[in-house]
Backbone atoms as SQL, in Angstrom:
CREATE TABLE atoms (id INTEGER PRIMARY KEY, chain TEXT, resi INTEGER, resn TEXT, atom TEXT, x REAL, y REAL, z REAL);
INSERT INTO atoms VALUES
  (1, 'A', 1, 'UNK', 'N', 50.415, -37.584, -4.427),
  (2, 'A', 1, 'UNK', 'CA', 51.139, -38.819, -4.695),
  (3, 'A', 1, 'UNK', 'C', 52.141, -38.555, -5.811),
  (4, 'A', 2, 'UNK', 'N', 53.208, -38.654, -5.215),
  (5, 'A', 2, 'UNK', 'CA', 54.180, -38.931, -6.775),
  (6, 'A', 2, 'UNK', 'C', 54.340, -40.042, -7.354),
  (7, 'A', 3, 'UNK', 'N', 54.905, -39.623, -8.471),
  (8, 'A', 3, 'UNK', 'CA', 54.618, -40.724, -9.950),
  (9, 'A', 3, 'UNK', 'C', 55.098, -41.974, -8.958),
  (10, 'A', 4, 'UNK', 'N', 56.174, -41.862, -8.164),
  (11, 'A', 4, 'UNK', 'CA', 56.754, -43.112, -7.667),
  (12, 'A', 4, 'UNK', 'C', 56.051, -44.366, -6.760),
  (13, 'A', 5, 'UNK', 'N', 55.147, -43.435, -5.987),
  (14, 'A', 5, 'UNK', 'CA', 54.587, -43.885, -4.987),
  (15, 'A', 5, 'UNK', 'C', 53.302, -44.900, -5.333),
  (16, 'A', 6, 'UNK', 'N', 53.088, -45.511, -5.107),
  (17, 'A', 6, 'UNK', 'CA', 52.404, -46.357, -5.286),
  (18, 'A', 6, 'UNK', 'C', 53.210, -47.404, -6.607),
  (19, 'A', 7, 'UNK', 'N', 53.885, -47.544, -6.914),
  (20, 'A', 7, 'UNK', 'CA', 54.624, -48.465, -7.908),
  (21, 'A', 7, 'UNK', 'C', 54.622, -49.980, -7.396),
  (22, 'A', 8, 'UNK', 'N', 54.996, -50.060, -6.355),
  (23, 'A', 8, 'UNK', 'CA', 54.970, -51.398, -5.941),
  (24, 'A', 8, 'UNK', 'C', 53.952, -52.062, -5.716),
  (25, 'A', 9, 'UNK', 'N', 52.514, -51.614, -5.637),
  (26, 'A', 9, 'UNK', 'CA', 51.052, -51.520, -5.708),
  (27, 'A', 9, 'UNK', 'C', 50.908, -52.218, -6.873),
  (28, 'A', 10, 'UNK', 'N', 51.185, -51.359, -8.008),
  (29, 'A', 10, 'UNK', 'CA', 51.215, -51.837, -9.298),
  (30, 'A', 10, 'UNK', 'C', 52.373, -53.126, -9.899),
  (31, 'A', 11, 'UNK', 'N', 53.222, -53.118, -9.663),
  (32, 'A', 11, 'UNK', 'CA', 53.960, -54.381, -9.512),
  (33, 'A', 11, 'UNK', 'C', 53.131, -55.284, -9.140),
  (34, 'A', 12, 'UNK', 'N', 52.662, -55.475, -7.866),
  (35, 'A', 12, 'UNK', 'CA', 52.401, -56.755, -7.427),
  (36, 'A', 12, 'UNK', 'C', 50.922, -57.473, -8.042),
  (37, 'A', 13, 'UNK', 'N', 49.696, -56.061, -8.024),
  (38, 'A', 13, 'UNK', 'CA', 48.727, -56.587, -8.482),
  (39, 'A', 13, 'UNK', 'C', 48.168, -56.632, -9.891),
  (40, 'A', 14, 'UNK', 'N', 49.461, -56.046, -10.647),
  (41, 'A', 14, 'UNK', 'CA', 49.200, -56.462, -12.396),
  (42, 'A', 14, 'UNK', 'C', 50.494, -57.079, -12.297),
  (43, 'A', 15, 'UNK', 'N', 51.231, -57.923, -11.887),
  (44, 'A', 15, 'UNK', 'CA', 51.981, -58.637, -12.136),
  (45, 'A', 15, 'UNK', 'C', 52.758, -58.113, -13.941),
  (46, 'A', 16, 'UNK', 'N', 53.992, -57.131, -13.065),
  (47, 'A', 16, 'UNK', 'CA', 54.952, -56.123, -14.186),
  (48, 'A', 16, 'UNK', 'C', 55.567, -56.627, -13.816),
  (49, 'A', 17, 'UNK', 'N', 56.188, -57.892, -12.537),
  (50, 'A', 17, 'UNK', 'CA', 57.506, -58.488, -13.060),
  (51, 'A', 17, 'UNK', 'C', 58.105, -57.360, -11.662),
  (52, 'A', 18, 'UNK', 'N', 59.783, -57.409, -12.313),
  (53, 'A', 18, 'UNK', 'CA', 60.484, -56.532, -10.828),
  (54, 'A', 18, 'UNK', 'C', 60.453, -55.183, -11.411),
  (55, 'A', 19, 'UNK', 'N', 60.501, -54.260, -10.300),
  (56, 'A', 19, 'UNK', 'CA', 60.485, -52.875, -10.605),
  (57, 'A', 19, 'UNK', 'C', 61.671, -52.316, -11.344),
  (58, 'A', 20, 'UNK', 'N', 61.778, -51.500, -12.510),
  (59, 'A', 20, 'UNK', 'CA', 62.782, -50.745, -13.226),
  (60, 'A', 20, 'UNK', 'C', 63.681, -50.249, -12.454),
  (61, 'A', 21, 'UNK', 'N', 63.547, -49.456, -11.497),
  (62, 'A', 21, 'UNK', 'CA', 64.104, -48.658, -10.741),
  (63, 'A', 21, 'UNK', 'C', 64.423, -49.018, -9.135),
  (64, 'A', 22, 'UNK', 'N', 65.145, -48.721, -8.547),
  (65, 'A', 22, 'UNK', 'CA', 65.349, -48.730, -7.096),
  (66, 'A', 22, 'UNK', 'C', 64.509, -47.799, -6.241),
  (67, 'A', 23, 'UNK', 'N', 64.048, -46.375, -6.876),
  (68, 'A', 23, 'UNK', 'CA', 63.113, -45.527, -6.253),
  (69, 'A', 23, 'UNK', 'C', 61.515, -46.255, -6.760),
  (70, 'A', 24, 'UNK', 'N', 61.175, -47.548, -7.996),
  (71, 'A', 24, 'UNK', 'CA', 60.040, -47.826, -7.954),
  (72, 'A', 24, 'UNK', 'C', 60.026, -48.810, -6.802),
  (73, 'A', 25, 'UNK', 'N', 60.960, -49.748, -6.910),
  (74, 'A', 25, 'UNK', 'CA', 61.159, -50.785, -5.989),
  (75, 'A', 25, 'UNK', 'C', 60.806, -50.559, -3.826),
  (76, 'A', 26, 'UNK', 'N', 60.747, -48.906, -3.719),
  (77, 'A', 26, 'UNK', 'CA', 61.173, -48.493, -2.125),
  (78, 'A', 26, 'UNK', 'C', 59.771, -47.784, -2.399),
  (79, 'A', 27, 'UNK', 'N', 58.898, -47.478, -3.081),
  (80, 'A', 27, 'UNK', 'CA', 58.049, -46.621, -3.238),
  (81, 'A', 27, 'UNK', 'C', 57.219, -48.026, -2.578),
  (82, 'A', 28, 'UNK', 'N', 55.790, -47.155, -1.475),
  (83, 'A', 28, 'UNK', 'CA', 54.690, -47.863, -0.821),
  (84, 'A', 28, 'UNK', 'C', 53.987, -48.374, -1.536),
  (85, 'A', 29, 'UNK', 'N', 53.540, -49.227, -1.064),
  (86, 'A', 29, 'UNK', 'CA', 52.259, -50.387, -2.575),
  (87, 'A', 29, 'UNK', 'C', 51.136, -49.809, -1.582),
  (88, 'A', 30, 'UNK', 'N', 50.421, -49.598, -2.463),
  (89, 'A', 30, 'UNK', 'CA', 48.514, -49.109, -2.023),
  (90, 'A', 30, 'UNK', 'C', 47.633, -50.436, -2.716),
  (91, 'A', 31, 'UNK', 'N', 48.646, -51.357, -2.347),
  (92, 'A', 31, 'UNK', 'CA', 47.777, -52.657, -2.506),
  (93, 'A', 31, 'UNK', 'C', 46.077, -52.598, -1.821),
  (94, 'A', 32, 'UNK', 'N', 46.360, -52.069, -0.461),
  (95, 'A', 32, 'UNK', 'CA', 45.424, -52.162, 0.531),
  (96, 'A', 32, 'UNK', 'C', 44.411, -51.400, -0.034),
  (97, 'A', 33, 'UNK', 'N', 44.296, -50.828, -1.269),
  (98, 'A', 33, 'UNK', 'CA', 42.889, -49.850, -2.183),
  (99, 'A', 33, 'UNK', 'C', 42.115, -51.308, -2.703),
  (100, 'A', 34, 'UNK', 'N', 42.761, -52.010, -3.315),
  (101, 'A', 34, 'UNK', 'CA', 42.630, -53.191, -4.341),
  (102, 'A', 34, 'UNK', 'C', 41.706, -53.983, -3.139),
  (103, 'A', 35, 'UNK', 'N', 40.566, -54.119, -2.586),
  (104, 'A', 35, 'UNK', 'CA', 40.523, -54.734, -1.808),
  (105, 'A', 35, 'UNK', 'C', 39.033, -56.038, -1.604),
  (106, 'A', 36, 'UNK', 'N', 38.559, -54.797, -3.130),
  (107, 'A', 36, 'UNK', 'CA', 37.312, -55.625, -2.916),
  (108, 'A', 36, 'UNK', 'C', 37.073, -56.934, -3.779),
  (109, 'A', 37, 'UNK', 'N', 36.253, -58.132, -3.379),
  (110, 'A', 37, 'UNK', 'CA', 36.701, -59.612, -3.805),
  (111, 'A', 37, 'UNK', 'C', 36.308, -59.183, -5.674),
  (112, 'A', 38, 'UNK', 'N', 35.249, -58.689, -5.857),
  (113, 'A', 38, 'UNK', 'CA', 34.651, -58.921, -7.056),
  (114, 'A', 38, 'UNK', 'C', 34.171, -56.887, -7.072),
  (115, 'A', 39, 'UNK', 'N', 33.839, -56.407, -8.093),
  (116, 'A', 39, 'UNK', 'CA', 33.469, -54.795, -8.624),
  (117, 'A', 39, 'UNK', 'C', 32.459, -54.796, -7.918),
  (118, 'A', 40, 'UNK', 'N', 32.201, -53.338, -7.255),
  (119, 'A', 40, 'UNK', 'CA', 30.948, -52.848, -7.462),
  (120, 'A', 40, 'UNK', 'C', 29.906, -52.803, -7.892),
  (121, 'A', 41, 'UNK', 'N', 28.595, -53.088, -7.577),
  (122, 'A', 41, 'UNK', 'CA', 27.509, -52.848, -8.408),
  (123, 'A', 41, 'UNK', 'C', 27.276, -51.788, -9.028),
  (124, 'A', 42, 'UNK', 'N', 26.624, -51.328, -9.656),
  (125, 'A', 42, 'UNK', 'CA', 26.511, -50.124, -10.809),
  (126, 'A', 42, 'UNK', 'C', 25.681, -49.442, -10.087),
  (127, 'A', 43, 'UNK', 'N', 25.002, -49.627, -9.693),
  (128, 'A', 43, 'UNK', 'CA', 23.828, -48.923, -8.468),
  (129, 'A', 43, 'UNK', 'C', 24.592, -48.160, -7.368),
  (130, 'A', 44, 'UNK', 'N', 25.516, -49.041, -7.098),
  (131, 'A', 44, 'UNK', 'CA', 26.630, -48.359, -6.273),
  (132, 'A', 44, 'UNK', 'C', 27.391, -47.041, -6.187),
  (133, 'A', 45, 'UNK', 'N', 27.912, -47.182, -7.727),
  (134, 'A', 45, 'UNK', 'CA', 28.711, -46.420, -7.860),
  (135, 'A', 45, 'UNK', 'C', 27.985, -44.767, -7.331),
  (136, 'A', 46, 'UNK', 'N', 29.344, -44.209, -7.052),
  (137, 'A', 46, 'UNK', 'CA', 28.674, -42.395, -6.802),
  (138, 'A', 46, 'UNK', 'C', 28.215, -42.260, -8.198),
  (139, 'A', 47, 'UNK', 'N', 27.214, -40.919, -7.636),
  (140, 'A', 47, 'UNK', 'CA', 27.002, -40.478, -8.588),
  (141, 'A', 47, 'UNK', 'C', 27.359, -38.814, -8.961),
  (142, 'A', 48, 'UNK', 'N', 27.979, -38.666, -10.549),
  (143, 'A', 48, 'UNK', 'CA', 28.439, -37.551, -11.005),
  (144, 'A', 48, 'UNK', 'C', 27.879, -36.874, -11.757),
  (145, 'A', 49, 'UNK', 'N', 27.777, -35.655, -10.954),
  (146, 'A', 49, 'UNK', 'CA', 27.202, -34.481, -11.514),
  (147, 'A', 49, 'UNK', 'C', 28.180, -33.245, -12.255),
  (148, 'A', 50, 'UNK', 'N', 27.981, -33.097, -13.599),
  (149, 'A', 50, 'UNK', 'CA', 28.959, -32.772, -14.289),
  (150, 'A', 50, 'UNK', 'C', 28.582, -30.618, -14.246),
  (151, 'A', 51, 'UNK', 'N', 29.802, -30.065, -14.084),
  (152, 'A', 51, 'UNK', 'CA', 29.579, -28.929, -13.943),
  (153, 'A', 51, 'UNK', 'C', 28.495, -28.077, -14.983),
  (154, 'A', 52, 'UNK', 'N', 28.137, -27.199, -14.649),
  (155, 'A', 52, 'UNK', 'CA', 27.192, -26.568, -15.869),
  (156, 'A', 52, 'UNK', 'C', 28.400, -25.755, -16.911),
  (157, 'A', 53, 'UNK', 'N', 28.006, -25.522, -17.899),
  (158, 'A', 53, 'UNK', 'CA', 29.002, -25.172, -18.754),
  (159, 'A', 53, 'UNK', 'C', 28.504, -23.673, -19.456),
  (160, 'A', 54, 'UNK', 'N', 29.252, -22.659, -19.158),
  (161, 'A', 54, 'UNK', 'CA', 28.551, -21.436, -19.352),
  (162, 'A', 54, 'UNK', 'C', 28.649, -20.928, -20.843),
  (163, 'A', 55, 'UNK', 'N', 27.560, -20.061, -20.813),
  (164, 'A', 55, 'UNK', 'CA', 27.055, -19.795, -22.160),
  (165, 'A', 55, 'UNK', 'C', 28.279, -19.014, -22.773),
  (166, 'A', 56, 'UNK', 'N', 28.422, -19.244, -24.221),
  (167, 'A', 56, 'UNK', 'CA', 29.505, -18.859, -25.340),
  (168, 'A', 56, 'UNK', 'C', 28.909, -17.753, -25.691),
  (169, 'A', 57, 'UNK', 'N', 29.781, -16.807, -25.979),
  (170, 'A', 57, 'UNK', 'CA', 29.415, -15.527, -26.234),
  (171, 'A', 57, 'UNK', 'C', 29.334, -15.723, -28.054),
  (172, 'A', 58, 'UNK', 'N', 27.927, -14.857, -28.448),
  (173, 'A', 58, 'UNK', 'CA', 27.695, -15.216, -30.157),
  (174, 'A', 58, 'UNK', 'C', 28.651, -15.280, -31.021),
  (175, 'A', 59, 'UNK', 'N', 29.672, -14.252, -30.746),
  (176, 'A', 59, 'UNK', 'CA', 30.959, -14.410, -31.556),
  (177, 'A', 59, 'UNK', 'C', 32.203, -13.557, -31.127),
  (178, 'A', 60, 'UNK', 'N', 33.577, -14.591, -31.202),
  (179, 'A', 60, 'UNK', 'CA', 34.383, -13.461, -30.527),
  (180, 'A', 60, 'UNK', 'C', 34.956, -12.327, -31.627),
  (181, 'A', 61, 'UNK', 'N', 34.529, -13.082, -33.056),
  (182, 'A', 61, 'UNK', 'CA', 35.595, -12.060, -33.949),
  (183, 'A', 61, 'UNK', 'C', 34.052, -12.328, -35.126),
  (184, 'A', 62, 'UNK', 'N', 33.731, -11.068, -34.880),
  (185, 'A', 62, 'UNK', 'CA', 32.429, -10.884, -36.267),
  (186, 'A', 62, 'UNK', 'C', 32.870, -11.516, -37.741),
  (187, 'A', 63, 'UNK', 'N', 32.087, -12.198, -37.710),
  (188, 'A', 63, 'UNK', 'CA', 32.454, -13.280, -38.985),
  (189, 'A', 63, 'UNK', 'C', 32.557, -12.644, -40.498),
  (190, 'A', 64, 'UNK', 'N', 32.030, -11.706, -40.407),
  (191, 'A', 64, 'UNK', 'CA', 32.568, -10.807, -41.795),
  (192, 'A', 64, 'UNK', 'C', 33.990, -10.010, -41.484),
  (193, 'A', 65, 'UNK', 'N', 34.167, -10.178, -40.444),
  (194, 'A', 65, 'UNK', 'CA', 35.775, -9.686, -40.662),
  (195, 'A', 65, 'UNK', 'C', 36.761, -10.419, -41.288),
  (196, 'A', 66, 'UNK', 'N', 37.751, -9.522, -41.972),
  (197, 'A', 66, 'UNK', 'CA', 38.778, -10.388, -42.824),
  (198, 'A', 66, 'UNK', 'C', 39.662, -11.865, -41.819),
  (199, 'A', 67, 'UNK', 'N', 39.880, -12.369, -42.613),
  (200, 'A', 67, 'UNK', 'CA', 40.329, -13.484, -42.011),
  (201, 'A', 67, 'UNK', 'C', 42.208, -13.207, -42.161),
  (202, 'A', 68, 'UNK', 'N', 42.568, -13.133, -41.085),
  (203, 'A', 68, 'UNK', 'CA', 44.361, -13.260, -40.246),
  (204, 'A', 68, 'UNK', 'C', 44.955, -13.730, -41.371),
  (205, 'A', 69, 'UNK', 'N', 46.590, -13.772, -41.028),
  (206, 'A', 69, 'UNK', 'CA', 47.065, -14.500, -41.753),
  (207, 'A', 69, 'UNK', 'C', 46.842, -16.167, -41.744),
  (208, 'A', 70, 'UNK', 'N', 47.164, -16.532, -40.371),
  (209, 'A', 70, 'UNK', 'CA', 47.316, -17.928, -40.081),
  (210, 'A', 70, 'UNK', 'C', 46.064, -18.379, -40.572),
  (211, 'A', 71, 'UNK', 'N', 44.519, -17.697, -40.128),
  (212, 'A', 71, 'UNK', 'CA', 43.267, -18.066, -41.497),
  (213, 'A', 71, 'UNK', 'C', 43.435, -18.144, -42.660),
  (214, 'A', 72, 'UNK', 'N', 44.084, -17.576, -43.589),
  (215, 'A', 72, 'UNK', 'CA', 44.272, -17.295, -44.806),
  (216, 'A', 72, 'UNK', 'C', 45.021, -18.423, -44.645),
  (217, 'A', 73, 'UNK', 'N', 46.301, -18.790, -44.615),
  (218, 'A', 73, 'UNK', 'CA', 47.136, -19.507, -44.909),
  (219, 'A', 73, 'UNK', 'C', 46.485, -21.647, -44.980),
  (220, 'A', 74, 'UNK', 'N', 45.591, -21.470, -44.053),
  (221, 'A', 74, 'UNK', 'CA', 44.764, -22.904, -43.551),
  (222, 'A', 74, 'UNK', 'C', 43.904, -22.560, -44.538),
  (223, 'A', 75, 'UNK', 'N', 43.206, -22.227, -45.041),
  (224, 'A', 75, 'UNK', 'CA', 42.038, -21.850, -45.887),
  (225, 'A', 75, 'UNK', 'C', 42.927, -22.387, -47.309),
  (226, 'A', 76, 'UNK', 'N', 43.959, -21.684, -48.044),
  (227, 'A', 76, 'UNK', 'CA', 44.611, -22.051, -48.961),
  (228, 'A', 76, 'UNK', 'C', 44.828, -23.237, -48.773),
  (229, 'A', 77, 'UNK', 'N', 45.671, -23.440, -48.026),
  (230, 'A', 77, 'UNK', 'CA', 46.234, -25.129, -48.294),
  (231, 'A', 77, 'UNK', 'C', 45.406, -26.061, -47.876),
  (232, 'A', 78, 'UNK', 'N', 44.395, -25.774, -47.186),
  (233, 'A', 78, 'UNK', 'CA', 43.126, -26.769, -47.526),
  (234, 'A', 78, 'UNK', 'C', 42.553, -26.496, -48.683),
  (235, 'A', 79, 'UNK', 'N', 42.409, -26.073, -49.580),
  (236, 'A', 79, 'UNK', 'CA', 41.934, -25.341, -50.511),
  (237, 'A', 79, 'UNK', 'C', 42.604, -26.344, -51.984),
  (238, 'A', 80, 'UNK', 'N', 43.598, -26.023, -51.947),
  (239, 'A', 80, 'UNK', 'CA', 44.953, -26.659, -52.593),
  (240, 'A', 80, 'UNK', 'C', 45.028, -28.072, -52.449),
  (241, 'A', 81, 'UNK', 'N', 45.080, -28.871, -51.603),
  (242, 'A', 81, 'UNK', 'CA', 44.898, -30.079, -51.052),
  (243, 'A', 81, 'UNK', 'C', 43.636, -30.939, -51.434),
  (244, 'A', 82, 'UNK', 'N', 42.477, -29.993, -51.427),
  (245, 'A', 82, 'UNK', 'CA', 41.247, -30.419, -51.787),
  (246, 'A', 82, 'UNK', 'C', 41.321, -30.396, -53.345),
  (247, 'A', 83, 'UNK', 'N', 41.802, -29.284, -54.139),
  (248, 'A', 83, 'UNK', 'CA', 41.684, -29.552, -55.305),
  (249, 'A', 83, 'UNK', 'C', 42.782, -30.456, -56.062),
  (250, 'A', 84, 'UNK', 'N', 43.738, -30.712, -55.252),
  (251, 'A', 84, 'UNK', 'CA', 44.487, -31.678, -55.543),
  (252, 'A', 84, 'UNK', 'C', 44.352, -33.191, -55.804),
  (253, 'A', 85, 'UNK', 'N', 43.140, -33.165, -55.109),
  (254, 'A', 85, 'UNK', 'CA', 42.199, -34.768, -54.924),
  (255, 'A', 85, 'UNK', 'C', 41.273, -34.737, -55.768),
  (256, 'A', 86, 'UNK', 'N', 41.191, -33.874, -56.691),
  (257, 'A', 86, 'UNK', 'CA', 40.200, -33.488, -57.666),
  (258, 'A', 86, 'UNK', 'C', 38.592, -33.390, -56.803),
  (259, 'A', 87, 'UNK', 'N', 38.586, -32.888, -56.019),
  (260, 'A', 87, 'UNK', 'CA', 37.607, -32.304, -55.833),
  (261, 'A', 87, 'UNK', 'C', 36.937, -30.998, -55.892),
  (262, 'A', 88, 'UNK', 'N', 35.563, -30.515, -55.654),
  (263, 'A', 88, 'UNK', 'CA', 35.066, -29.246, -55.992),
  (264, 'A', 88, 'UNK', 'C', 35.555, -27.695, -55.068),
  (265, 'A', 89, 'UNK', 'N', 36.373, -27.388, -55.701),
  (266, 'A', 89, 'UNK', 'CA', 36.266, -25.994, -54.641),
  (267, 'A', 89, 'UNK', 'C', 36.646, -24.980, -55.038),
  (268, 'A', 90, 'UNK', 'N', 36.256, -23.832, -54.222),
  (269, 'A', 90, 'UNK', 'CA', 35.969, -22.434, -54.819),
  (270, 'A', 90, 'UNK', 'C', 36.995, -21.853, -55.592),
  (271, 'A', 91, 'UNK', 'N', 37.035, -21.241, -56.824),
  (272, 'A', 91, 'UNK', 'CA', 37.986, -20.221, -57.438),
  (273, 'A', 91, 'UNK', 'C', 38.412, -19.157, -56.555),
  (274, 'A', 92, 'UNK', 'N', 39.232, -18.724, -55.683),
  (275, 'A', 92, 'UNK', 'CA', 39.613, -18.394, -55.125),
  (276, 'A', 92, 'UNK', 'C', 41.031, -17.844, -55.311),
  (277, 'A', 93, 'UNK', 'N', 41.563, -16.218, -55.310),
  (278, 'A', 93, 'UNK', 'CA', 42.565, -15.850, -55.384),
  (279, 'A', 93, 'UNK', 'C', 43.410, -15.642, -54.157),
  (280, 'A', 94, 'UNK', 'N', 44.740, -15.305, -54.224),
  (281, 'A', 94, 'UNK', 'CA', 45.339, -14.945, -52.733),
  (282, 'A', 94, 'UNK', 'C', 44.790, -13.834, -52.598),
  (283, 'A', 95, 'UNK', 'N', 44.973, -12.714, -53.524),
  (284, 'A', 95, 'UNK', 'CA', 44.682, -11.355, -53.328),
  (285, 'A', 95, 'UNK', 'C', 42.702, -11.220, -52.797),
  (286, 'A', 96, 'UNK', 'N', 42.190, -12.153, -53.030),
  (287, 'A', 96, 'UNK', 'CA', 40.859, -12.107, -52.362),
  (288, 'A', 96, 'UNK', 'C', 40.351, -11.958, -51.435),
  (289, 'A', 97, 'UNK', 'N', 39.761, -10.726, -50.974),
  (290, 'A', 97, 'UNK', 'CA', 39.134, -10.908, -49.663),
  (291, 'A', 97, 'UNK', 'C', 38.631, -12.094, -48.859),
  (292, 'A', 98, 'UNK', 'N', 38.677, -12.624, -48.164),
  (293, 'A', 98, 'UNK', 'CA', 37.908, -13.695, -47.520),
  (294, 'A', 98, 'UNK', 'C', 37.577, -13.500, -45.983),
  (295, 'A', 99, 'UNK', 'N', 36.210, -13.641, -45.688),
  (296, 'A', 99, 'UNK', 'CA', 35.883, -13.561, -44.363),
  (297, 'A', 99, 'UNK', 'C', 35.388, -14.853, -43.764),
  (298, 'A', 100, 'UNK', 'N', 35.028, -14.907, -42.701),
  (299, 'A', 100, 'UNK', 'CA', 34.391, -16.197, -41.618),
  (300, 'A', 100, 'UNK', 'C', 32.978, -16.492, -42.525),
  (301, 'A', 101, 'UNK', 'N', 32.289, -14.886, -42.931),
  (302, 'A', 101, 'UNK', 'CA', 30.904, -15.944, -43.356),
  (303, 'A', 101, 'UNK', 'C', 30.864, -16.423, -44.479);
C-alpha cells in the first residue's frame, strides 16, 4: 500500500475534512476494513507470539580494555556536567587510563 492509498478511507471515517492533495483525494478508501458495529472482544483477539530473542554474547569488547576515543570523550563530558551540578565524581585525568570495568 502506498502512503496514498487508502487516504480517502481516512478522510471519511475520522472526519479530516477534504483531502490536501488531488493524489489523496483519487486514492481508494478501505472504508470497507472499518466494518465492525462495536470492537472486538479481547478473547478474540489473535494471539501473539513474540519471537525468541537469542542469547548475547558475554562481551563484545573485554571490559578492561581501554576505552576509544568517542568513550573517552562521553565519559568526560558526563563527567564535567556532573561536576558542574555539584555533584560527586571521580578525580579523573585526560591522560588517565580508563577502561569499561
Amino acid at each position: 500500500m502506498r502512503a496514498s492509498q487508502g487516504s480517502a478511507g481516512r478522510f471519511e471515517h475520522f472526519n479530516l475534512g477534504v483531502p490536501f492533495t488531488a493524489r489523496e483525494a483519487s486514492a481508494p478508501s478501505f472504508a470497507n476494513i472499518f466494518t465492525l458495529d462495536a470492537p472486538r472482544a479481547q478473547e478474540d483477539w489473535p494471539q501473539i507470539v513474540p519471537r525468541p530473542v537469542p542469547d548475547m554474547p558475554e562481551a563484545v569488547v573485554p571490559l578492561d580494555a581501554p576505552l576509544g576515543l568517542l568513550g573517552r570523550s562521553l565519559l568526560f563530558s558526563v563527567l564535567a556536567m556532573a561536576h558542574d551540578r555539584a555533584l560527586a565524581v571521580p578525580d579523573l585525568k585526560q591522560d588517565d587510563p580508563v577502561t569499561g570495568a
